[in-house]
C-alpha positions as CSV (number, residue, x, y, z in Angstrom):
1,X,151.1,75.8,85.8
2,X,151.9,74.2,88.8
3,X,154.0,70.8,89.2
4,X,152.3,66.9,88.4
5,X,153.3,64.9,91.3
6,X,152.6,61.5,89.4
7,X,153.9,59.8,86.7
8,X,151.9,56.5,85.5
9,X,154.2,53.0,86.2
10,X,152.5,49.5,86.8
11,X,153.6,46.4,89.2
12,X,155.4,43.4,87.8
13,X,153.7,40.1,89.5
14,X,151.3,39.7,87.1
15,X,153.2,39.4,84.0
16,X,156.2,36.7,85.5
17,X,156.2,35.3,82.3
18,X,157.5,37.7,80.4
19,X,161.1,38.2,82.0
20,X,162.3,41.4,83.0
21,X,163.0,43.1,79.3
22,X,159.6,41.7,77.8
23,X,157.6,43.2,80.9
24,X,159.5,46.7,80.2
25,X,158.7,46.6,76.6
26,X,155.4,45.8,77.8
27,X,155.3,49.0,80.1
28,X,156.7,51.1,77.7
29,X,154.4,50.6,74.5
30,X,151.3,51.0,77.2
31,X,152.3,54.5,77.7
32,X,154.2,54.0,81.6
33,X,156.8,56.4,82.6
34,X,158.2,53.2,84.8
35,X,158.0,50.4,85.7
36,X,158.0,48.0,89.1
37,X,159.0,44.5,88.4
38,X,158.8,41.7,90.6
39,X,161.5,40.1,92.5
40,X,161.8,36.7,90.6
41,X,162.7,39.1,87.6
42,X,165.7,40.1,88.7
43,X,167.0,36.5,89.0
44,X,169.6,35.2,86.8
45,X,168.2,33.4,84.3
46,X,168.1,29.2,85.6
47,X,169.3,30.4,88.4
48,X,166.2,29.6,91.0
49,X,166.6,32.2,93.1
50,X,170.1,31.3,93.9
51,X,171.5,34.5,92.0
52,X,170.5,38.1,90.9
53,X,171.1,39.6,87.6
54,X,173.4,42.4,88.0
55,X,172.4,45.6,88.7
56,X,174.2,46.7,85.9
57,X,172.0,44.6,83.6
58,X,169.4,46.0,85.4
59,X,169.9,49.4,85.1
60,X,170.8,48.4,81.4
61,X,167.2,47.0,80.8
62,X,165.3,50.3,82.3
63,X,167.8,52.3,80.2
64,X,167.0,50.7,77.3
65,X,163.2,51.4,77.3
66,X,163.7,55.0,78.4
67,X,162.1,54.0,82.3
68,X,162.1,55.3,85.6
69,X,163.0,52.1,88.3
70,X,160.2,52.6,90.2
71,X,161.2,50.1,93.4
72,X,161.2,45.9,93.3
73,X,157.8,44.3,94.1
74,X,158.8,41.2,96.6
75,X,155.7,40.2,98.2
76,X,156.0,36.9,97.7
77,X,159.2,36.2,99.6
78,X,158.6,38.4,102.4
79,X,155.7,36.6,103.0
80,X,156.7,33.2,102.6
81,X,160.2,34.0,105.3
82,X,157.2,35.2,107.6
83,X,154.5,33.0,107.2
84,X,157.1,29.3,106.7
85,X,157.4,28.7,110.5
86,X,153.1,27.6,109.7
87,X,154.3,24.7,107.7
88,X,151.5,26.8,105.1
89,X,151.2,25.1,101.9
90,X,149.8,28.0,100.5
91,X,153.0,29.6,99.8
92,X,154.1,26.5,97.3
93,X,153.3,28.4,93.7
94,X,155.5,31.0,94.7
95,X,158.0,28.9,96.5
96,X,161.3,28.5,94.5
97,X,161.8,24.8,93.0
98,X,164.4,23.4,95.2
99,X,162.6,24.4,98.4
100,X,159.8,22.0,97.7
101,X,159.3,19.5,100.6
102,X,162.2,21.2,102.8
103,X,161.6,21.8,106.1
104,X,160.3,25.3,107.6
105,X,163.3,26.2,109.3
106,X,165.3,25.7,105.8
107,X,162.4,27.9,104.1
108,X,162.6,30.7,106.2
109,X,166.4,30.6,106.2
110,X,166.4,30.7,102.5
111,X,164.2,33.4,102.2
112,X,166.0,35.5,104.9
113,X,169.4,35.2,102.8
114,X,167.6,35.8,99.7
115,X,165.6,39.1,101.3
116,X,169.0,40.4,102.4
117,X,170.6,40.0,98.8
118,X,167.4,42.0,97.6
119,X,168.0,44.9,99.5
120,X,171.8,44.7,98.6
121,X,171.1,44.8,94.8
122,X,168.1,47.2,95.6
123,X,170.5,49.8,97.6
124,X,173.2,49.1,94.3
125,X,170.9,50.6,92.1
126,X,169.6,53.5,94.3
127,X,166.0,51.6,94.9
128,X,165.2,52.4,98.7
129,X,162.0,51.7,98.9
130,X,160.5,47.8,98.4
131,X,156.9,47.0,98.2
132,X,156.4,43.7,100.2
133,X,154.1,42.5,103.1
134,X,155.2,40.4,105.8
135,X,153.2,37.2,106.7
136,X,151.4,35.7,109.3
137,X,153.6,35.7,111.9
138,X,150.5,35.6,114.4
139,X,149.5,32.6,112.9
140,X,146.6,31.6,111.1
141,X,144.0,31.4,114.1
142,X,144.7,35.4,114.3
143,X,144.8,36.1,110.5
144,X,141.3,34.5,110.6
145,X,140.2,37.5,112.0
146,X,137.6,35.7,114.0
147,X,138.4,35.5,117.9
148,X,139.9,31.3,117.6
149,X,143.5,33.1,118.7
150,X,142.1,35.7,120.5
151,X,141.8,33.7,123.8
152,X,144.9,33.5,126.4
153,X,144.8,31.0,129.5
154,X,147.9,29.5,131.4
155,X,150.9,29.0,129.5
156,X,149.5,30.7,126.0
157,X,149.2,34.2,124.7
158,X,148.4,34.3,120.9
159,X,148.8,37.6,120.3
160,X,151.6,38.0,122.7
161,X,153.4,35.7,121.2
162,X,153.0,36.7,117.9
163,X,154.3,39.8,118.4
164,X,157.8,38.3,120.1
165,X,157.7,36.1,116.8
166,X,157.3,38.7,114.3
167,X,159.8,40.8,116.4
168,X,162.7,38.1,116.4
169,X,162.0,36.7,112.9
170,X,162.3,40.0,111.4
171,X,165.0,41.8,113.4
172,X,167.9,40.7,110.8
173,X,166.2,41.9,107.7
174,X,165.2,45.2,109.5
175,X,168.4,45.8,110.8
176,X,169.8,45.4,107.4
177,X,167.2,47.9,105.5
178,X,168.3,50.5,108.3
179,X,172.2,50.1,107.4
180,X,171.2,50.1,104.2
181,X,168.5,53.0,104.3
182,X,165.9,51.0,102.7
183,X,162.2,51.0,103.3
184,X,160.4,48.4,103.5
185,X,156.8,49.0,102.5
186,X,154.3,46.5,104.0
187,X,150.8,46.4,102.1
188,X,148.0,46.2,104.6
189,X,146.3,43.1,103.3
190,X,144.7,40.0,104.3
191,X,146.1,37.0,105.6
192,X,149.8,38.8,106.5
193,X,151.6,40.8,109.6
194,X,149.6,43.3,109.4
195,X,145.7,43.6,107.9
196,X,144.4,47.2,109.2
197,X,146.0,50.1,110.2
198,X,146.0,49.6,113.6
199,X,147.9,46.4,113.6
200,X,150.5,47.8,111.0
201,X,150.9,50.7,113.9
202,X,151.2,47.7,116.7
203,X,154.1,46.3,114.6
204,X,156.1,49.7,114.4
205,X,155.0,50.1,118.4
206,X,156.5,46.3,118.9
207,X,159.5,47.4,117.1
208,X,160.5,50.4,119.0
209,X,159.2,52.4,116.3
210,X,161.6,51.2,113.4
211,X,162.0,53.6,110.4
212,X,162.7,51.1,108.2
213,X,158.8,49.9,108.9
214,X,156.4,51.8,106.2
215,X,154.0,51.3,104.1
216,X,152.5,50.6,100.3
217,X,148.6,51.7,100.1
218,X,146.6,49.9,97.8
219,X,143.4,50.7,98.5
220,X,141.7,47.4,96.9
221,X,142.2,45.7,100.1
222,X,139.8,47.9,101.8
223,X,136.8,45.9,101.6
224,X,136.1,44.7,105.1
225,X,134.9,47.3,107.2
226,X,138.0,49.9,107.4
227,X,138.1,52.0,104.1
228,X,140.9,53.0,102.1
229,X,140.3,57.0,103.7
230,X,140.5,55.8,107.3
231,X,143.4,53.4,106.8
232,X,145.5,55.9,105.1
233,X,145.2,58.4,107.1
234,X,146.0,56.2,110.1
235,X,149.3,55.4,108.6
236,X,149.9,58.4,106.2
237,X,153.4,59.1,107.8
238,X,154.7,55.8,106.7
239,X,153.2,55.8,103.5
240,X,156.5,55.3,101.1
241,X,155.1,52.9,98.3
242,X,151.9,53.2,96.3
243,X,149.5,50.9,93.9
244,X,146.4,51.9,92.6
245,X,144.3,49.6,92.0
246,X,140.1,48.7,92.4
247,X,137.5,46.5,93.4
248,X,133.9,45.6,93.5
249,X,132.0,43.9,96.3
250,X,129.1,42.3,95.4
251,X,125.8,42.4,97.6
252,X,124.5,40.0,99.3
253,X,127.6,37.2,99.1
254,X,129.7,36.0,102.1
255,X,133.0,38.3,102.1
256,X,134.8,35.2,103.2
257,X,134.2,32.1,101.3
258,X,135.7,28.4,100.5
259,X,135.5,29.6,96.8
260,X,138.5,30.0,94.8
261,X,136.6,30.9,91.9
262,X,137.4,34.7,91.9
263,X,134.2,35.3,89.6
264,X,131.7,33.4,92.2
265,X,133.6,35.5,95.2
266,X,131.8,38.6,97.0
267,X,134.8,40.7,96.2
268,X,136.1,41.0,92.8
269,X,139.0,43.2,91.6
270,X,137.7,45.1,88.5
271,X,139.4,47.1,85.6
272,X,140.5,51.0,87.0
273,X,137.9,52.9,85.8
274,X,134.6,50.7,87.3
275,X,135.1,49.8,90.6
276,X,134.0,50.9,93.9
277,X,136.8,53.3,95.2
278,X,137.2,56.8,93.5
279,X,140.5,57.0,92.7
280,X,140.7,60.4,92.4
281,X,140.1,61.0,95.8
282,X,142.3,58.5,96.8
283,X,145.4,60.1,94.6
284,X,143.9,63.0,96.3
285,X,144.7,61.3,99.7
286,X,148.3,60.2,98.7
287,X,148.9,64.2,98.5
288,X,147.3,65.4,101.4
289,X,149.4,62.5,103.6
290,X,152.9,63.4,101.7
291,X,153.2,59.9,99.9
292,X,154.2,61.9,96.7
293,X,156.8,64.5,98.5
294,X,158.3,61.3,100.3
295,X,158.6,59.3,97.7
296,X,160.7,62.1,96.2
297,X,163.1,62.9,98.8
298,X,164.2,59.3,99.8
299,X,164.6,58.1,95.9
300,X,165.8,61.7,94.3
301,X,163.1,61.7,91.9
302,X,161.1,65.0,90.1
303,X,157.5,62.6,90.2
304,X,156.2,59.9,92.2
305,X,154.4,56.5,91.1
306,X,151.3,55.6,90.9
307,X,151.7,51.9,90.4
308,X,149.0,50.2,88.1
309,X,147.8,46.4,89.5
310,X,144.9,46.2,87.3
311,X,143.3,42.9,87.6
312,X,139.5,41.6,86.4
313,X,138.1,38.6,86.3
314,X,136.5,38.8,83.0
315,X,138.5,41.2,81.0
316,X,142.5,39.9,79.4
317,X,145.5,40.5,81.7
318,X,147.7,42.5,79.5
319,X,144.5,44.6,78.0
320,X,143.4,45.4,81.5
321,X,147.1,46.3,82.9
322,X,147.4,48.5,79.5
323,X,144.1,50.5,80.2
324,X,145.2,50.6,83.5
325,X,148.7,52.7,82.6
326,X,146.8,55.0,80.4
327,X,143.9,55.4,82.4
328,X,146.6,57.0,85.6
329,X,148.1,58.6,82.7
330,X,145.2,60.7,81.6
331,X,143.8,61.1,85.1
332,X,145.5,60.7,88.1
333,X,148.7,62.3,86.8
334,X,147.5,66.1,86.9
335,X,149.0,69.3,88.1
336,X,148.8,69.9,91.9
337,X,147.4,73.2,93.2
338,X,150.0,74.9,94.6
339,X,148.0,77.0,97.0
340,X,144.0,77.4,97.6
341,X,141.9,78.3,95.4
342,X,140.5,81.2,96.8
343,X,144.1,82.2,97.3
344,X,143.2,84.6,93.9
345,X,139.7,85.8,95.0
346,X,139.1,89.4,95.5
347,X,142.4,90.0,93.4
């Protein structure tokens, strides 16, 4: 039988509340072979993201539940250094307490330091690879999507200048994930640096084609025109990090809406197994474009994830995340073909 490329694992973000040895305990029991937890539970505890835990109490942790460390999901920072020069508010839930009311300069200056820490406890415990996306260094007359920023005259250049900002605002922690040989794997999402394929390829352009630039498919945030087949395939050579994940989107509604209610929205994230996007095909994808040989080469591992962010807006949290492992498990992780399959024919 040929080799599985896959082993199940699931993202952290969602389950904050649980610390770092309650979310692995979590992971285990639901039938993961690892685990991805966010970057707020690595802090020390109290500590307000002023200090890390170890990486030996780390390591300690994932030992302890018999897991694979599966990279550090750090969305949240990343896009708040990026997105801080705004003056956003948007960014507050995930804003660290004593930041509240500081100044943008002061936010994106802690969120540098703390970034650069990351990747120093990251490269400690062998992790080189970080899910993340960057955010809106065009600003948010660009992220719109809609041509507001699109327009240059005398004196302005949105997109020009945007890609100057992202350039200089980023060249520290980029220069420090090369030294380090870290990855930084920005999901193509809406609302950050980079929200199709073709603008995640202007960045790596912008930036002299940096290695260090790469990229975490998730193929729920594929629901605007550009699916998850074209996208990936754009970008398949940077592809280092990847979540599984799905979607619905409902006929008839206005994609973009002033409706937080996620149940009222035209897109909905759903449980695995009943949304829009075959994930077969797209684990079928993540083959074809080498995310699984990658993956194994730069972290020394015999399997790849397949990182569960199972969300719904009607079903529990833990129950869907928990369905969500097994469901990878028993599907996505199966043996690759090692040739074609009319290899044997006429044998």
């Amino acid at each position: 039988m040929s080799n599985v490329a896959f082993h199940s694992s699931i993202e952290g973000a969602q389950h904050g509340p649980k610390g770092l040895d309650n979310f692995l305990a979590f992971a285990k029991q639901s039938g993961a072979s690892g685990a991805q937890p966010s970057n707020y539970m690595l802090e020390a505890d109290g500590s307000d993201g002023a200090q890390f835990k170890s990486a030996q109490e780390i390591k300690s942790a994932f030992e302890k539940h018999g897991l694979n460390i599966d990279g550090f999901s750090a969305h949240c920072p990343f896009w708040l250094h990026t997105s801080a020069w705004t003056g956003t508010k948007s960014g507050i839930p995930f804003t660290h307490g004593p930041l509240h009311g500081k100044s943008p300069e002061e936010v994106e200056a802690f969120y540098e330091n703390y970034i650069l820490r990351l990747m120093d406890l990251s490269a400690e415990l062998g992790v080189k690879i970080i899910p993340m996306f960057w955010g809106v260094a065009f600003g948010w007359e660009m992220a719109t999507g809609y041509p507001w920023g699109f327009f240059s005259g005398p004196g302005f250049d949105l997109l020009k200048e945007g890609q100057e900002r992202f350039v200089n605002k980023t060249a520290r922690i980029r220069e420090h994930a090369r030294k380090l040989g870290i990855y930084l794997a920005h999901e193509i999402h809406p609302g950050s640096g980079a929200m199709t394929a073709d603008e995640f390829n202007m960045l790596v352009d912008i930036c002299d084609g940096d290695a260090c630039l790469a990229v975490n498919a998730d193929p729920s945030h594929c629901w605007e025109g550009e699916d998850w087949e074209t996208r990936f395939l754009k970008v398949g050579s940077r592809i280092y990090g990847c979540h599984v994940k799905n979607f619905v989107v409902r006929k008839g509604f206005a994609l973009r809406m002033m409706e937080p209610n996620w149940q009222k929205r035209a897109m909905q994230f759903t449980d695995l197994s009943t949304g829009d996007v075959n994930l077969t095909r797209y684990t079928e994808l993540m083959i074809h474009v080498g995310y699984a040989q990658r993956y194994c080469e730069v972290m020394g591992s015999k399997t790849a994830p397949l990182v569960v962010e199972a969300e719904s807006n009607y079903r529990d949290g833990d129950a869907t995340s928990a369905d969500g492992i097994a469901w990878v498990r028993d599907n996505l992780c199966f043996p690759v073909a090692a040739g074609s399959f009319e290899d044997n024919m006429g044998a």
